[in-house]
Structures are given as structure tokens and as C-alpha cells.
C-alpha positions as CSV (number, residue, x, y, z in Angstrom):
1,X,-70.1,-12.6,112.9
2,X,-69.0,-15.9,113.6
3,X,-66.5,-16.6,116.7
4,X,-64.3,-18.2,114.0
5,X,-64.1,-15.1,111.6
6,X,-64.0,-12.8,114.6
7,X,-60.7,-14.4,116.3
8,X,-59.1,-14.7,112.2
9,X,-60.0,-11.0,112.5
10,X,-58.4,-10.6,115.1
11,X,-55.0,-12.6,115.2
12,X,-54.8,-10.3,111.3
13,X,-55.4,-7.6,113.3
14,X,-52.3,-8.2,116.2
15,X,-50.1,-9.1,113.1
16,X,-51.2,-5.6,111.7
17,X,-50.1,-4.2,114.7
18,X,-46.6,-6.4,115.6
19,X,-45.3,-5.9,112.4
20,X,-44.9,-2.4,112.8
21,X,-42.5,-3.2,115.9
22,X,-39.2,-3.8,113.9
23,X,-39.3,-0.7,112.0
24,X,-40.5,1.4,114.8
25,X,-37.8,-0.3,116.7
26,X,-35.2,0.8,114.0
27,X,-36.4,4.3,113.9
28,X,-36.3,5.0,118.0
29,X,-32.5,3.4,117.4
30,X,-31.5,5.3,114.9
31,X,-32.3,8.2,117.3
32,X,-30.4,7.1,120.3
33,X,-32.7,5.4,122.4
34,X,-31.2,2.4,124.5
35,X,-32.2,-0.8,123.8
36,X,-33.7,-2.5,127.2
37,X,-34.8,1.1,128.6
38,X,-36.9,0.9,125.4
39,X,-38.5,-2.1,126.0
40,X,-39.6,-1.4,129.6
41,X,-41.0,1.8,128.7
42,X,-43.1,0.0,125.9
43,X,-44.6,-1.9,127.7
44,X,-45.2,0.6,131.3
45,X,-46.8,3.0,128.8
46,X,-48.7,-0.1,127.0
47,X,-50.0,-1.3,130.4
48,X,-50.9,2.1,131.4
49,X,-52.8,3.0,128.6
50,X,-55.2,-0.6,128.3
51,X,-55.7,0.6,132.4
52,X,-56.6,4.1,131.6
53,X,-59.1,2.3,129.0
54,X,-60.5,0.5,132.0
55,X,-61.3,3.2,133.9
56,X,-63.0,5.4,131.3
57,X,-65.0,3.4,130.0
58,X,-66.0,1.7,133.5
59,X,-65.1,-1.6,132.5
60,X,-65.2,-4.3,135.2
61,X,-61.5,-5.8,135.9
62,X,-61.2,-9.7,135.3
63,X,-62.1,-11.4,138.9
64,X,-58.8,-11.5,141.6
65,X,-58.8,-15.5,141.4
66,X,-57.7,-15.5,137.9
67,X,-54.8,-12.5,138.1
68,X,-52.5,-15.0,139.1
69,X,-52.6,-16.9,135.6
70,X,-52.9,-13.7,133.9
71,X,-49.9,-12.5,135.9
72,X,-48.0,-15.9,134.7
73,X,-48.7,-15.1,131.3
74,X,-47.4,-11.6,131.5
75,X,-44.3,-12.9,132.8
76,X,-44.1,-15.5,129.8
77,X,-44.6,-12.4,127.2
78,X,-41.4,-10.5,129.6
79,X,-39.3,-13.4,129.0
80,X,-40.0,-14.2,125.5
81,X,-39.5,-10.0,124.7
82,X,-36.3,-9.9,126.7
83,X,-35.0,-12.6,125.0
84,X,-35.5,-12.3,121.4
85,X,-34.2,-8.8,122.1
86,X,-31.5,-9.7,123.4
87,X,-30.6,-12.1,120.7
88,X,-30.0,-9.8,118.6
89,X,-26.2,-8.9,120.0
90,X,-25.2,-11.9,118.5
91,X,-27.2,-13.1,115.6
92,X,-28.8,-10.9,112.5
93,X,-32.0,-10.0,112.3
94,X,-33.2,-12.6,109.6
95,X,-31.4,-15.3,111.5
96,X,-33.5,-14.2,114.6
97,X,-36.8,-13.4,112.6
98,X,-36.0,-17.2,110.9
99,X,-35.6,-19.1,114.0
100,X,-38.5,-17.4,115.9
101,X,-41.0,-17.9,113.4
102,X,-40.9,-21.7,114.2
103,X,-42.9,-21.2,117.0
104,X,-46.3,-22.5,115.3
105,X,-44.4,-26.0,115.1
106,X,-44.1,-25.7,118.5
107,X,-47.4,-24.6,119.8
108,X,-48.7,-27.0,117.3
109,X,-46.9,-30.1,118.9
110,X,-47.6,-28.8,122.5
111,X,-51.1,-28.3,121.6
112,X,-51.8,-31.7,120.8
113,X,-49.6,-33.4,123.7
114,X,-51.5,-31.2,126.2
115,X,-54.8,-29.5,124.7
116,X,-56.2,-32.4,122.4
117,X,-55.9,-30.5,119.0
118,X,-55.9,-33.1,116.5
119,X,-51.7,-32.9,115.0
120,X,-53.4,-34.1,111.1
121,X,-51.2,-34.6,108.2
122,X,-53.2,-31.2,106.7
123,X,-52.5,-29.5,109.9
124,X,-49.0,-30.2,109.9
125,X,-48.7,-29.8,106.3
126,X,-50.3,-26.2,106.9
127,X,-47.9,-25.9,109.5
128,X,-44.6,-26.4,107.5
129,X,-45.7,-24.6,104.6
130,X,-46.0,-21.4,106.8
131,X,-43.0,-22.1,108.6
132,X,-41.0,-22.6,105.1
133,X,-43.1,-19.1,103.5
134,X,-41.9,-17.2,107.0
135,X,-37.8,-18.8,105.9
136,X,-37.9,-17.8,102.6
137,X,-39.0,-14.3,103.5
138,X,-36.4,-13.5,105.8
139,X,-33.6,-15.0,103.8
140,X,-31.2,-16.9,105.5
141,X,-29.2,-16.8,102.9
142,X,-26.1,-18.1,105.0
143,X,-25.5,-16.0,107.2
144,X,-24.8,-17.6,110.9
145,X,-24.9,-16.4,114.6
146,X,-23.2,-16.7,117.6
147,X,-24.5,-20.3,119.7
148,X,-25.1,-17.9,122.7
149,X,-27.6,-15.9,119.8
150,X,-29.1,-18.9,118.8
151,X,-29.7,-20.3,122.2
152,X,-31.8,-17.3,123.4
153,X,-33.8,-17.0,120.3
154,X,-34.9,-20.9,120.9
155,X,-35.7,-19.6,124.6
156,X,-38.2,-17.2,123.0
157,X,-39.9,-19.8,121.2
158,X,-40.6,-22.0,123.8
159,X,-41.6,-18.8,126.1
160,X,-44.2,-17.5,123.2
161,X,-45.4,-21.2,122.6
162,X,-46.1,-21.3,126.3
163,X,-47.7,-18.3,126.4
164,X,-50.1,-18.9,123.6
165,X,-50.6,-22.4,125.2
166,X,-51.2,-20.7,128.7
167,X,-53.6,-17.9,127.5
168,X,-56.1,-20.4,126.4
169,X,-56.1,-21.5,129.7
170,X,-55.7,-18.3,131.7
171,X,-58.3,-16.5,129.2
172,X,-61.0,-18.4,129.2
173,X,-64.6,-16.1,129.3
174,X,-62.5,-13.2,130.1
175,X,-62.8,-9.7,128.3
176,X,-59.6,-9.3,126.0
177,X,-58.8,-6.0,127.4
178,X,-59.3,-6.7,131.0
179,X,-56.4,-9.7,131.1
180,X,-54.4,-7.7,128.7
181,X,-54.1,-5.2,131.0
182,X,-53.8,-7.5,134.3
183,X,-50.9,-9.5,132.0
184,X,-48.9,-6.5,131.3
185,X,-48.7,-5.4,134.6
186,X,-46.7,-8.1,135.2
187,X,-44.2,-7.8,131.8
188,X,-43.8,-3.8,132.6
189,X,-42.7,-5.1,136.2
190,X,-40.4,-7.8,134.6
191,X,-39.0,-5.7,132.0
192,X,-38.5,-2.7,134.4
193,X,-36.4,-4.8,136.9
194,X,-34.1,-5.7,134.0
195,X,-33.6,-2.2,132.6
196,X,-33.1,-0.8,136.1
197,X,-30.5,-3.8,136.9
198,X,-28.7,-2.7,133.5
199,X,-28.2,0.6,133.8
200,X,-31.5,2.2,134.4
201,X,-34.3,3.4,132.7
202,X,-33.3,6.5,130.9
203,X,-34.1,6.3,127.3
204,X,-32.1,8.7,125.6
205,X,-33.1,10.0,121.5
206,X,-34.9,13.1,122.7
207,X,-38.3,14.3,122.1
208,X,-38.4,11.7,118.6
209,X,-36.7,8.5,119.9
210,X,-39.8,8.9,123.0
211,X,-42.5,9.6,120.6
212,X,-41.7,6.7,118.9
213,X,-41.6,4.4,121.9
214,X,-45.1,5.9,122.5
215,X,-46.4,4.7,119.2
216,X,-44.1,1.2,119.8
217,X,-46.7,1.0,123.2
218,X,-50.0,1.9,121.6
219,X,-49.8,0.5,117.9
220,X,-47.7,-2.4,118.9
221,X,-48.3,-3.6,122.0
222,X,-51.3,-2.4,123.9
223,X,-53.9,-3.3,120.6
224,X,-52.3,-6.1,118.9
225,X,-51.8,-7.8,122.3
226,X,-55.2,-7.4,123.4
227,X,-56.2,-8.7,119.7
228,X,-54.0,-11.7,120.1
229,X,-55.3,-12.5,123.7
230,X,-59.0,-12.3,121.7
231,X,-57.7,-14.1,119.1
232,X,-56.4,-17.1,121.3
233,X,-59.7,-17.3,122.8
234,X,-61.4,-17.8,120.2
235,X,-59.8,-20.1,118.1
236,X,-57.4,-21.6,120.3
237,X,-53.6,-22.0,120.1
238,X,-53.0,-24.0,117.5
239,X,-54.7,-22.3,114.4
240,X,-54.1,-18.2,116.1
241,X,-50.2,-19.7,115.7
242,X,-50.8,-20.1,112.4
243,X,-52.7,-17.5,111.6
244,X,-50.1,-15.5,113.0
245,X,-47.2,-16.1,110.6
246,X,-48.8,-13.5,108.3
247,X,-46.1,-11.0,110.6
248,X,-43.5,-11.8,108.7
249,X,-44.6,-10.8,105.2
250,X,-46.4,-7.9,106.8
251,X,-43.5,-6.5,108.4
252,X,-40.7,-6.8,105.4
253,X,-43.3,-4.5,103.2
254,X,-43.4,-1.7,106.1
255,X,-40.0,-2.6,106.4
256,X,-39.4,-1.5,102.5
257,X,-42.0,1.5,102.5
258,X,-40.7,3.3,105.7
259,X,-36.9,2.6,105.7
260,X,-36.5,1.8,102.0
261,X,-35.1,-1.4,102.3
262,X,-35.1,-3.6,99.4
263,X,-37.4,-6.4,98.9
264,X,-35.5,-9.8,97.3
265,X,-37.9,-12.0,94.4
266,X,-37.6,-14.9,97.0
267,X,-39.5,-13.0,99.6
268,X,-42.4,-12.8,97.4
269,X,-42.0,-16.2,96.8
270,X,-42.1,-16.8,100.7
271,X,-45.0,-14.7,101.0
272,X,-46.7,-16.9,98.6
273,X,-46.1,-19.8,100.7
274,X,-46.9,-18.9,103.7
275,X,-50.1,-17.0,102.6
276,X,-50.6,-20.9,100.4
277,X,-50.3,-22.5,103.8
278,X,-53.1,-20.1,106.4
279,X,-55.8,-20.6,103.2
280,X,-55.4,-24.7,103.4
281,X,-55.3,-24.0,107.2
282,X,-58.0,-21.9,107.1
283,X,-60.2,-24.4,104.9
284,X,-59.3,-27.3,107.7
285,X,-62.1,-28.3,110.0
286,X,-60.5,-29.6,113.2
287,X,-62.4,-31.1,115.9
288,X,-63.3,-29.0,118.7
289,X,-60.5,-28.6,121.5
290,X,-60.9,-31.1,124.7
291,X,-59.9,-28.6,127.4
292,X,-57.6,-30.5,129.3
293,X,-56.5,-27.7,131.1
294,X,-59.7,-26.8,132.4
């Protein structure tokens, strides 16, 4: 398998997994948990479990000189979590899920001012294409959200741009696993000072609304992060971005199969789109990456 194909694989696979998020998100809701609490105990339990992983299967920890980049990135992830979750007090969903999926267009224009990556008229063609497939799927369709709402959504994009353009950097002939796990021990910490600063870290929903955060940690978190981190590596920012706005479509049909919600014609005309713009990506050749940030 080629290291192409196997980071494609891979970035698919993270979507696979952080799609699942919303509706998981919804369920542990629905049963009382409390928002922040949530998140911290996602991602303690995600960090724990990639460390348990570690240790049974006596897998050597990424060397001590390069925690502190890994450490940086795991803050980046806290950020852009805390943020985009927070967001949602004042804006819908689809305004948040529409503004948030811009974040290729970003990566793609940092990538070229700071990594090399050629910024083509294909490549930014791909790019908008994707980004108009992700718009059309979560249907704006008017509706409007506090500034404030906005504001922090926008703060999640540039955190998640940053992160993808860091972890290139920071991930560089590292195991995926091994600076996932060094990573999230610095977003549990993060997230964890927040919940405790808001009211503390008891989750609330019972035996369900815990499982459920459980299952957040594992199936969308602890894998799909260590996929993206893989993913990353292997392609680089630009084109795991793109590759990457797959989420979207993925996560309105688990959306419709587990909570029944309803599925609009012009969301399958988004998914079109955006699937239209990863296979002209996808059949791009871009020059290899000057690694500026070496």
C-alpha cells in the first residue's frame, strides 16, 4: 500500500469516526449529561485509553524532545473543541457545522504561505467545491446567530487549521498512536481546568448518558484522532483538509438513521458536490511539500 492510499485511508477513516460525535453528542444530552463535564471526560477517558494501548502492547513513547510540540498541538485540539462547543449557545447547529467546515480554505491558504504546497487553480477549485458540497448539506437556509456565536465558531477554524498545520510539523516520523496519546494529555488537562472552573466535573445522565460519553471517547476521539494525526503525516495538511470534508455528509446520514432526522433533496445535492470536489482533488498531483518548518 502506497503512503498516499494509506493516509486517504486514513483521514476516511477519522471522518468515519468524527461523524459519529454529533449524534452521540445528542444522545448523552438527551439524557442529562452537562455539556463541558462531557467534553472533559471525553477526552480523560480518550487519552487514557490510547495510554493503556501503550502499555500493553509495549509500544515505545515518542522521544521527550518532541512532547513539547505534541503538547502544543493538544492544546490547539482543547481550544478548537471548547470553542465550537461553546458556539453552540448562540448559533444553530447548521450555522456552526456551515461556518466550521471552511476550515480547508484556511489550511489551504496557510499551507501555501508557510509549507510550500502549491495554492493551483485545481486545488482551489477542489477546495471551493467541497466547501460549497459541505454548505449545501447543512442548509443554511437563513437562519442567523448571535455575533458572539459566530465569533467563536471562526476561533475554531483558525485553532483546527493550526493544528493540522502544526501536526505536520510536530508529527514528523512519529508513531500515530504514540503523539496521539502525548497530545491528549494535554487537551484532557485543558478541557478539565474549564469544566472544573465551570462548575465541576460531574456529568449527570446516569448509567446511559456515561456509557455514551465512553463510546464519544473511544469511537470518536481516541481512533479517529489517531487516524487523523496518520493521516496528516502522510499526506500533509492541505489535501487530509480536504479529504476530511467527507464529515459532513457522513454525519447527516447517521444523523437520519439513529435520531430519525429528516434528510432535505439539497443535502444530497451537497453531498454530490463535495464528494465531485475530493475525486478532482484526489486526481491532482501536487508537487511534493518543501518542509519549511523543518
Amino acid at each position: 500500500m502506497s503512503r498516499e492510499l494509506r493516509g486517504i485511508l486514513a483521514i476516511f477513516g477519522s471522518a468515519i469516526g468524527y461523524s459519529h460525535l454529533p449524534t452521540l453528542g445528542k444522545l448523552a444530552l438527551a439524557e442529562g449529561v452537562r455539556v463541558l463535564p462531557m467534553v472533559a471526560w471525553r477526552f480523560v477517558l480518550a487519552s487514557a485509553v490510547l495510554w493503556l494501548f501503550i502499555g500493553v502492547t509495549r509500544r515505545a513513547a515518542p522521544p521527550r524532545d518532541r512532547w513539547p510540540a505534541l503538547l502544543a498541538l493538544g492544546a490547539l485540539y482543547g481550544v478548537n473543541a471548547t470553542a465550537y462547543l461553546a458556539s453552540l449557545q448562540w448559533v444553530s447547529a447548521s450555522l456552526a457545522s456551515l461556518v466550521f467546515f471552511t476550515y480547508p480554505a484556511v489550511v489551504i491558504v496557510l499551507a501555501a504561505a508557510f509549507l510550500g504546497e502549491p495554492l493551483t487553480r485545481p486545488r482551489v477549485t477542489a477546495t471551493l467545491l467541497a466547501i460549497a458540497g459541505c454548505a449545501l448539506i447543512v442548509g443554511l437556509e437563513g437562519q442567523r446567530g448571535e455575533p458572539i456565536g459566530v465569533l467563536l465558531i471562526l476561533m475554531s477554524v483558525v485553532f483546527v487549521a493550526v493544528y493540522i498545520l502544526v501536526g505536520q510539523a510536530a508529527l514528523r516520523d512519529l508513531p500515530a498512536h504514540g503523539a496521539a496519546a502525548v497530545s491528549l494529555l494535554a487537551t484532557a488537562a485543558l478541557t478539565t481546568l474549564v469544566a472544573l472552573l465551570t462548575g465541576g466535573l460531574a456529568l449527570g445522565g446516569g448509567t446511559r448518558g456515561a456509557l455514551l460519553v465512553a463510546l464519544m471517547a473511544l469511537i470518536s476521539t481516541a481512533i479517529p484522532v489517531t487516524l487523523l494525526l496518520a493521516g496528516i503525516r502522510d499526506l500533509g495538511p492541505g489535501q487530509a483538509a480536504i479529504y476530511a470534508t467527507v464529515e459532513p455528509l457522513l454525519a447527516v446520514s447517521i444523523a437520519a438513521l439513529v435520531l430519525g432526522e429528516r434528510i432535505a433533496p439539497l443535502q444530497y445535492v451537497g453531498g454530490a458536490v463535495l464528494l465531485s470536489g475530493i475525486l478532482w482533488l484526489r486526481l491532482q498531483r501536487p508537487r511534493p511539500l518543501r518542509r519549511q518548518l523543518e
